[in-house]
C-alpha positions in Angstrom: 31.0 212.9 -174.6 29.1 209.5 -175.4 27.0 207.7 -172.9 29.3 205.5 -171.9 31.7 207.4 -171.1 29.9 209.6 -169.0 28.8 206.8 -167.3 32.5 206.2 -166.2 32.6 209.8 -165.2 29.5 209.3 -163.0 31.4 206.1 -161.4 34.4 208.1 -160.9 32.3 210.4 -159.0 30.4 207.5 -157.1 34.0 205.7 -156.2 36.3 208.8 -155.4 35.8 208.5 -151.9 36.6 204.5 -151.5 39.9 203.5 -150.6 41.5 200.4 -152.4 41.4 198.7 -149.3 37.7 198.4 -149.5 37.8 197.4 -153.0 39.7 194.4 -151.8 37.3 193.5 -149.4 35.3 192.1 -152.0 34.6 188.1 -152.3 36.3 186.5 -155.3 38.2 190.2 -156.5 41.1 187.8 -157.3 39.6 185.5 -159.5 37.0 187.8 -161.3 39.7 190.4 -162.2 42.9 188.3 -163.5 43.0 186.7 -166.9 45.5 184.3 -168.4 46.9 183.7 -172.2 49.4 182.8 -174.0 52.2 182.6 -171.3 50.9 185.3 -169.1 48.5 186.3 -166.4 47.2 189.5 -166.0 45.9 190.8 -162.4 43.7 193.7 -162.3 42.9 193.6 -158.4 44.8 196.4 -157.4 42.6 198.6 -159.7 40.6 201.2 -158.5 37.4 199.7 -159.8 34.2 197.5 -158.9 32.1 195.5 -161.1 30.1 198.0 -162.7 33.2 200.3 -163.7 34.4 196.9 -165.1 30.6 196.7 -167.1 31.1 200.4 -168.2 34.6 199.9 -169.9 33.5 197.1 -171.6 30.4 199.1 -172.8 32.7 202.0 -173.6 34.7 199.1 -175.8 31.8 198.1 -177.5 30.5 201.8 -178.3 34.2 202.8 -179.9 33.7 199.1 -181.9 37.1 197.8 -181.1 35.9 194.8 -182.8 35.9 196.2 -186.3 39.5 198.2 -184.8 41.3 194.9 -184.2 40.3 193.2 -187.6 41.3 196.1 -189.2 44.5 196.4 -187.8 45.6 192.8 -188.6 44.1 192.2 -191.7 46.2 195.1 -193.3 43.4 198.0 -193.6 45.0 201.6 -193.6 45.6 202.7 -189.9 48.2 205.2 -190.2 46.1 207.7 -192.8 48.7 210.1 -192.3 51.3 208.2 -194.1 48.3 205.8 -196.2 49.5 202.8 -195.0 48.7 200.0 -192.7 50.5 199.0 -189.6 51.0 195.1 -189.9 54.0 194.2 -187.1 51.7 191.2 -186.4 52.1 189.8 -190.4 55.6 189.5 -189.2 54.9 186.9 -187.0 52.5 184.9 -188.7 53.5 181.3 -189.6 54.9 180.4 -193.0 51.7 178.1 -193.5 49.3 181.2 -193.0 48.4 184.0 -195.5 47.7 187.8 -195.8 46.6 189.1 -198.9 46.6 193.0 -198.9 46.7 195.0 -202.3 46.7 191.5 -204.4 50.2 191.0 -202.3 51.1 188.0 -200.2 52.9 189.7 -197.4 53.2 186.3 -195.3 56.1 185.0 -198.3 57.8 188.3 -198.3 58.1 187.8 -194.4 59.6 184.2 -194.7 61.6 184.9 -197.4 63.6 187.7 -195.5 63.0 185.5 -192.5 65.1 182.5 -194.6 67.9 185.3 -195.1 68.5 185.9 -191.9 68.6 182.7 -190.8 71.6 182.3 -193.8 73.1 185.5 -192.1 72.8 183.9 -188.8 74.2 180.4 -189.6 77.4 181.6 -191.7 78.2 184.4 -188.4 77.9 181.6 -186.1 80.1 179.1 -187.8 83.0 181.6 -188.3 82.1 181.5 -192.4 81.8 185.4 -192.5 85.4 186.6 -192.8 86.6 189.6 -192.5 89.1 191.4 -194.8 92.3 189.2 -193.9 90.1 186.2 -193.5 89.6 186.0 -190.2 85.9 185.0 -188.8 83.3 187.6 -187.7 83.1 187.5 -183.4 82.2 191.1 -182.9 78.7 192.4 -183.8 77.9 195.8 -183.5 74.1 197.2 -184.3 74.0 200.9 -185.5 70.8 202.2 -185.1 68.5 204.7 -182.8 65.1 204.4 -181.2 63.5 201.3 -182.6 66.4 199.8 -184.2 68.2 200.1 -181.3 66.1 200.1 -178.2 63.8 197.0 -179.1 66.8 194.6 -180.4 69.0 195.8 -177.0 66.0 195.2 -174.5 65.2 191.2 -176.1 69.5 190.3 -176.2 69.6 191.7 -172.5 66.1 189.4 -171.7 67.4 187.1 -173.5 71.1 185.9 -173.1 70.6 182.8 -171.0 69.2 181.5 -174.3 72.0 181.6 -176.0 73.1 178.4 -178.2 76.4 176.8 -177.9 77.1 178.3 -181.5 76.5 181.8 -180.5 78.8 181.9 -177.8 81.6 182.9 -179.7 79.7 186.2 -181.4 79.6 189.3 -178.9 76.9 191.7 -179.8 77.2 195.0 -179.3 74.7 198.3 -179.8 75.8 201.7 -180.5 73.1 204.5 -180.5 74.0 208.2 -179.4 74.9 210.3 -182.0 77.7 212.4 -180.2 80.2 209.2 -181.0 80.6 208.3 -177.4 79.5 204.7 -177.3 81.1 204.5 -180.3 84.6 205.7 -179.7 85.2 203.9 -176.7 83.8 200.5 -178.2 86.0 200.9 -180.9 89.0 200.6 -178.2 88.2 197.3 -177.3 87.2 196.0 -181.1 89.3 194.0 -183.6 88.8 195.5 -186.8 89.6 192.1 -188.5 86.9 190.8 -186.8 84.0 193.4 -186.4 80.7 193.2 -188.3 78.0 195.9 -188.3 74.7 196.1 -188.9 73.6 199.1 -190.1 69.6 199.5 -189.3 68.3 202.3 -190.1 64.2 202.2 -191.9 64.4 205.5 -193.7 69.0 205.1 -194.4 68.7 208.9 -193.8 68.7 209.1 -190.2 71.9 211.2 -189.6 73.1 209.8 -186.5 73.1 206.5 -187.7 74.9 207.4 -190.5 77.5 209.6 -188.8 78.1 206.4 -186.9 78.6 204.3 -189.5 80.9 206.7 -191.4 83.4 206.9 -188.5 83.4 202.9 -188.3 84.0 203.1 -191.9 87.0 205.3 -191.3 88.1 202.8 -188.5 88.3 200.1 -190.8 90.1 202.2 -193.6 92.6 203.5 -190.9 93.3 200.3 -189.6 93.4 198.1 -192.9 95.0 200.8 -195.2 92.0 199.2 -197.8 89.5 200.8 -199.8 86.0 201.8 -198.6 84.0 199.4 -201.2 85.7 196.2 -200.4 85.2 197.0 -196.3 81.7 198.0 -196.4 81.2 194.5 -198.6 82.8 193.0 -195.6 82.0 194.3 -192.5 78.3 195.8 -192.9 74.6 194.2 -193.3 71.9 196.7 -193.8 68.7 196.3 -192.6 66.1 198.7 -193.8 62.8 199.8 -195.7 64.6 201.6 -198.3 67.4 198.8 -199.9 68.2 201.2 -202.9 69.5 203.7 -200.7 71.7 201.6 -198.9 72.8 200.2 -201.8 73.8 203.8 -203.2 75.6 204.2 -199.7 78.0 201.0 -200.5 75.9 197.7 -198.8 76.0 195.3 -201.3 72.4 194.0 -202.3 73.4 190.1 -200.9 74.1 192.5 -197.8 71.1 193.7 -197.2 67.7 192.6 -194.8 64.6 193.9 -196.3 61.6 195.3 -194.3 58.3 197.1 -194.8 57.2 200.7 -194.9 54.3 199.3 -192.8 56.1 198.2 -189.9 57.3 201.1 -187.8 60.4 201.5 -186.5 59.4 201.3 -182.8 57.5 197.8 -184.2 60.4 196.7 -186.0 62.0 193.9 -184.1 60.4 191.3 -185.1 61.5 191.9 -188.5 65.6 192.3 -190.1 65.7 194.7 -187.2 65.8 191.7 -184.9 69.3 190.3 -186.5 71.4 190.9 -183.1 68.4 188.6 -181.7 68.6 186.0 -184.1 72.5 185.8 -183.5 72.1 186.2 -179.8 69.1 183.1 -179.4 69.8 181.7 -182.7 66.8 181.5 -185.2 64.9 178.8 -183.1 65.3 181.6 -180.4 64.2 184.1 -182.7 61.0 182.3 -184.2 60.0 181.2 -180.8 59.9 185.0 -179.7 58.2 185.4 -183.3 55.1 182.2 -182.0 54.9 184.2 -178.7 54.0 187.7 -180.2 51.8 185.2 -182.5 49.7 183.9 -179.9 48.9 187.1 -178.1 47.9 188.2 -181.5 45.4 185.3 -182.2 43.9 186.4 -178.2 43.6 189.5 -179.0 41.8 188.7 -182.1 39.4 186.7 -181.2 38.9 186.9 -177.2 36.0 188.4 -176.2 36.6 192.0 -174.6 36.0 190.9 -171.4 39.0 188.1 -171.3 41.1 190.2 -173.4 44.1 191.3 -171.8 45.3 193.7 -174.3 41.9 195.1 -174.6 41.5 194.9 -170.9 45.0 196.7 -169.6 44.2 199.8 -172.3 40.9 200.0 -170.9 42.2 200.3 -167.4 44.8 202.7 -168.6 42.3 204.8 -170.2 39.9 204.6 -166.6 43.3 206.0 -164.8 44.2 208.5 -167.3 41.0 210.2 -167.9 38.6 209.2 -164.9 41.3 209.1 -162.1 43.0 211.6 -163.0 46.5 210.0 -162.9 48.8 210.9 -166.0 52.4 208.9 -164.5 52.8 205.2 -165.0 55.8 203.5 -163.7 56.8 200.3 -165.6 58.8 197.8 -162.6 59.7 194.8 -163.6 61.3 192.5 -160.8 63.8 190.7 -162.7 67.2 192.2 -164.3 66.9 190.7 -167.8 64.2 192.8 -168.1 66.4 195.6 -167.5 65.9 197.6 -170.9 62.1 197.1 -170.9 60.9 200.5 -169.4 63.2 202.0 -172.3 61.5 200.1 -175.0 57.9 200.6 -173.5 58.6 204.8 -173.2 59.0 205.1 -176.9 56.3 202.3 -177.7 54.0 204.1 -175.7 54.8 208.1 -175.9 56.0 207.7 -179.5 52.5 206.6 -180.5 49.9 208.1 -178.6 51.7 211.3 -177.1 49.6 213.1 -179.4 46.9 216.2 -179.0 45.3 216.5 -182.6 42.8 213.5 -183.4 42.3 211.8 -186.4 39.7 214.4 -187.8 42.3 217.1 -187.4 40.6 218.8 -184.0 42.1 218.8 -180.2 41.8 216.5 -178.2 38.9 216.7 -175.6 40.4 214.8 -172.9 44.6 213.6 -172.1 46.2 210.9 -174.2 49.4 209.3 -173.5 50.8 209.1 -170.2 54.7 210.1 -169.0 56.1 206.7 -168.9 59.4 205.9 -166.7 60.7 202.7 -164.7 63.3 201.0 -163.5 64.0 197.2 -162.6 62.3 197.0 -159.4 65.2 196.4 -156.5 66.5 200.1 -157.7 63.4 201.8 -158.1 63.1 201.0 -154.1 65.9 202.3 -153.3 65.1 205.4 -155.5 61.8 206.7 -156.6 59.2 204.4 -154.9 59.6 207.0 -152.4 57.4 209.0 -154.2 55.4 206.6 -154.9 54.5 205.6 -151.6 54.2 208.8 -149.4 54.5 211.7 -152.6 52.0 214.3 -153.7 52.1 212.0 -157.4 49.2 209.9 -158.2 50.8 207.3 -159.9 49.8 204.1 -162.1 52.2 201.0 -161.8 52.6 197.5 -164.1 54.7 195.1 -161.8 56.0 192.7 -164.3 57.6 189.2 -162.9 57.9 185.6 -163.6 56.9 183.1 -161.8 59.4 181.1 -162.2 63.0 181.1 -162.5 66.2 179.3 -161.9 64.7 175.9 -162.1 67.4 173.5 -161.5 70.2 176.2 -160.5 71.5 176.4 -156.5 69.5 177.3 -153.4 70.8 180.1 -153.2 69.6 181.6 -156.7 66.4 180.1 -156.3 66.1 182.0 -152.6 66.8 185.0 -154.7 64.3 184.8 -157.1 61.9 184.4 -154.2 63.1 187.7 -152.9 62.3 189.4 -155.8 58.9 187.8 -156.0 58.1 188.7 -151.9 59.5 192.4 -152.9 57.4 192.4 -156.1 54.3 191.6 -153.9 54.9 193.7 -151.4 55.4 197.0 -153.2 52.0 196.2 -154.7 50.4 195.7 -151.6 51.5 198.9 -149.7 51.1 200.6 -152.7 47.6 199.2 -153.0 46.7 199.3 -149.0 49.0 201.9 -147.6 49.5 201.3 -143.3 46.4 198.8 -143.7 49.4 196.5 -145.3 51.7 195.9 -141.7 48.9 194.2 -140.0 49.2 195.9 -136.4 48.1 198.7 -134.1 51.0 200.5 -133.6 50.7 204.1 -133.7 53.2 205.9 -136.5 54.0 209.8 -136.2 52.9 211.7 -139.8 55.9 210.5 -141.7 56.0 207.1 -141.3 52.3 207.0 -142.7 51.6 205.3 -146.1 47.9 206.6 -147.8 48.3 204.1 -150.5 45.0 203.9 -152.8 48.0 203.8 -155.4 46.7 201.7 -158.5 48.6 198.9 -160.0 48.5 196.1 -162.6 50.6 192.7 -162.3 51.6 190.7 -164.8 52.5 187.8 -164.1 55.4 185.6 -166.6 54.9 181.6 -166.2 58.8 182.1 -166.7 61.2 184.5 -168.8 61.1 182.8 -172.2 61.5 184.3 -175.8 58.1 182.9 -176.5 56.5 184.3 -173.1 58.8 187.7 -173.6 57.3 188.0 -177.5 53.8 187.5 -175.8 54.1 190.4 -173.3 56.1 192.8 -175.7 52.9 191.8 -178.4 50.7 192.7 -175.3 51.7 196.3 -174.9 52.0 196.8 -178.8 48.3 196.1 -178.8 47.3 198.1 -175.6 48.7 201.1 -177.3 46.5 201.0 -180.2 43.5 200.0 -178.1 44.2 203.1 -176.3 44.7 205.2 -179.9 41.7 204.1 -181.2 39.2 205.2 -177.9 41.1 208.3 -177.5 40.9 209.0 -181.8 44.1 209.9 -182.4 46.6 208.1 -184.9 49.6 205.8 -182.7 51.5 205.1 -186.0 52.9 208.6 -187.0 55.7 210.6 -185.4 55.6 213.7 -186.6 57.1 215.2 -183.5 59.7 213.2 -184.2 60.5 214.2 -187.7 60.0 217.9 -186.8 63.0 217.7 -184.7 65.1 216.3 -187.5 64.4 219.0 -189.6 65.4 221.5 -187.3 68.7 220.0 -186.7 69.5 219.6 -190.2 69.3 222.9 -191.0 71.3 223.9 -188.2 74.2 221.6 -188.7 74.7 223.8 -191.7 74.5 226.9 -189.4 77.4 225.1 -187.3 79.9 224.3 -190.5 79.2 227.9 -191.6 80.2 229.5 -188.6 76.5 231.3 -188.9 74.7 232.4 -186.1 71.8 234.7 -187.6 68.0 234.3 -188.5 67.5 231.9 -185.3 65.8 233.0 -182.0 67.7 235.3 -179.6 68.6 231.9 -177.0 69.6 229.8 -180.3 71.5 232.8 -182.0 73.7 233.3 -178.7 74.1 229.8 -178.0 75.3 229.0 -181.8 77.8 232.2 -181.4 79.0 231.2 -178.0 79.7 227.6 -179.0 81.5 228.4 -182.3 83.7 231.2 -180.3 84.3 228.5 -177.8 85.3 226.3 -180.7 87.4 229.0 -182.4 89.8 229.6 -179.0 90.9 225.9 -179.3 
């Protein structure tokens, strides 16, 4: 290991009998370990760490030269060497006025000009010009996609719906995901098939699930119409993906279609065509103020210095609690419901890209990687697993996430509310943080009312719930993951894990249409021959 980071390991030793309690004994802790930018405050406090840990992380940045990291990640260098390709979600965001040449190619035009289509898309949805196939004007939005084209566009409409413009008001968005049909079939109950649109995301158009969606809303608009497949899917789809000929070979026209980059993975794909239910949900001044947010974290991260960098700083406190503490759970608890979806979103962000064990020159990895990630909006998780974290065997990690402000001119009675959250939101933290120290009396407790606490936590803390604050905190953790990739040496932008699955599945589709059950293991052999007699009796 280097010298810095067994320097950490010698402060782990030095600190692993001091309680969190003592650690916030210390003069001006507040103020020396919270940071502010664009929109958002980050408080460190509640970490399990004194000045000179602080010193050693940054040293430990400095020795794994995050500096040359970060400019190669925005300028457009080749990250993902997997794949041989950059990973350039921030080029998304960049102003029309700015530039990125990479490979003789000005990526910031391609961005605005797929940027200018949407906003067509989005103005002729939200002034009843699309028309479906008797005429009638598109007010039912449905978004077919998985993971990333479907968790990161779900979790901004659901943070975002109090945004939404008068002209919106009459377009429901919808999202549709599991590939069993489920959502699907039951949504279709409710739908209008006159009046249904669907977006049809999908980077790779080969992900089957998505597809087998879209062909059974397909044959729900055939069924229902009694018209032909070409002139519906001219209709009633928009594709948005990486590969436009193979959507075009599936039936999308090419007008129909939202262009986006091999270089942006799916996971980091919102801020691109993937973020048309967005657009339609905030319209485009929503959508380019979400776009400014994830901007101006990315202009902090680029040029703050490591020791006021909050992406830099939160993965270099993730890294102290993964591989010095000794704590591999992180609960994500955000106190306020819009942010609902966001543990979702941050589970593949996160475990998608660094739950890896093979580093970047091929070998194991010497020490953990990615966390298990989980949450829940805060008021639940109380009332279900903050059990465990408050008197469990678990050490646990936790990022409270609130805003400071909300309902600003609404009734006393919302504003009270929003005060509860904020009292709750503080007060987990707290007994998390101080354990019995936190009630402030004598009183004697029997074993199982005792709280240890010494349970580490980050807050951070929203001005208020805004698309530009949300795009600042979403650009935040984007960062924080590859911060963490590049200490630990592993790659965050591939998935092979992923695709491995795929394969599998393929091939045993076939197995399930053939009625074959051989050349599998014994369990998968049984189970194939059990389900297709089970299919055969009815």
């Amino acid at each position: 290991m280097s010298p810095a980071w067994n320097k950490l390991q010698a402060s782990a030793d030095r600190l692993r009998g001091t309680h969190l309690r003592q650690l916030l004994e210390s003069e001006n802790r507040f103020d020396s370990l919270s940071f502010s930018a664009a929109h958002l405050m980050l408080d460190l406090s509640r970490q399990r760490i004194d000045s000179q840990v602080f010193d050693e992380l940054l040293e430990l940045a400095q020795e794994r030269d995050l500096s040359s990291a970060i400019a190669a990640l925005l300028t457009g260098a080749v990250v993902n060497p997997t794949e041989n390709r950059p990973a350039l979600h921030s080029a998304l965001r960049m102003p029309a006025d700015s530039e990125l040449v990479v490979e003789g190619v000005d990526l910031v035009a391609g961005v605005h000009e797929t940027l200018a289509k949407m906003d067509e898309f989005v103005a002729k949805i939200h002034s009843g010009q699309w028309r479906g196939y008797t005429g009638r004007a598109i007010s039912q939005v449905v978004n077919i996609g998985v993971g990333g084209s479907d968790l990161g566009p779900l979790m901004t409409c659901e943070a975002l719906s109090e945004f939404r413009p008068p002209e919106a008001e009459g377009v429901e968005i919808h999202f549709v995901s599991s590939m069993d049909g489920s959502q699907l079939s039951n949504l279709l109950l409710e739908l209008n098939p006159e009046t249904t649109l669907f977006v049809l995301s999908s980077k790779s158009f080969g992900t089957l699930d998505t597809l087998a969606n879209a062909s059974t809303a397909i044959d729900w608009l055939m069924e229902s119409s009694g018209l032909g497949r070409e002139l519906l899917i001219h209709q009633h789809f928009i594709g948005v993906t990486s590969a436009p000929q193979k959507a075009i070979n599936w039936g999308i026209s090419q007008k129909n279609i939202l262009k986006f980059w091999d270089w942006t993975g799916g996971r980091y794909s919102l801020w691109s065509g993937i973020g048309l239910p967005i657009a339609l949900t905030t319209g485009m001044q929503g959508f380019r103020e979400l776009l400014a947010g994830a901007h101006a974290m990315d202009q902090h991260f680029a040029s703050a210095p490591f020791e006021q960098n909050l992406p830099v700083l939160l993965a270099l406190i993730g890294i102290w609690n993964i591989n010095f503490q000794d704590i591999h759970a992180h609960a994500i608890l955000p106190y306020d419901g819009r942010l609902a979806h966001l543990p979702a979103y941050l589970e593949q962000l996160e475990m998608e890209s660094n739950g890896k064990s093979v580093k970047l020159d091929g070998e194991l990895a010497e020490s953990r990687t990615c966390p298990i990630l989980w949450g829940e909006i805060g008021p639940n998780a109380q009332h279900a697993f903050y059990q465990l974290l408050h008197q469990g065997t678990e050490r646990v990690m936790s990022d409270f996430i609130v805003p400071a402000r909300r309902y600003e001119g609404r009734s006393a009675g919302l504003l009270e509310q929003h005060q509860l959250a904020l009292a709750n939101c503080l007060a987990q933290a707290r007994v998390l943080a101080l354990g019995d120290a936190a009630l402030n009396d004598s009183e004697e407790r029997p074993p199982w009312q005792r709280y240890a606490g010494n349970q580490p936590s980050s807050v951070i803390l929203l001005e208020t719930l805004t698309p530009a604050s949300l795009g600042s905190l979403i650009a935040l953790y984007e960062h924080k993951v590859y911060i963490q990739a590049v200490i630990w040496g592993i790659n965050p932008f591939d998935q092979w894990g992923v695709e491995l699955g795929k394969k599998v599945a393929n091939d045993l589709i076939d197995s399930l249409h053939q009625g074959s059950s051989s050349g599998y293991d014994q369990a998968t052999s049984g189970l194939l021959a059990t389900i297709q007699k089970l299919q055969e009796e009815h």
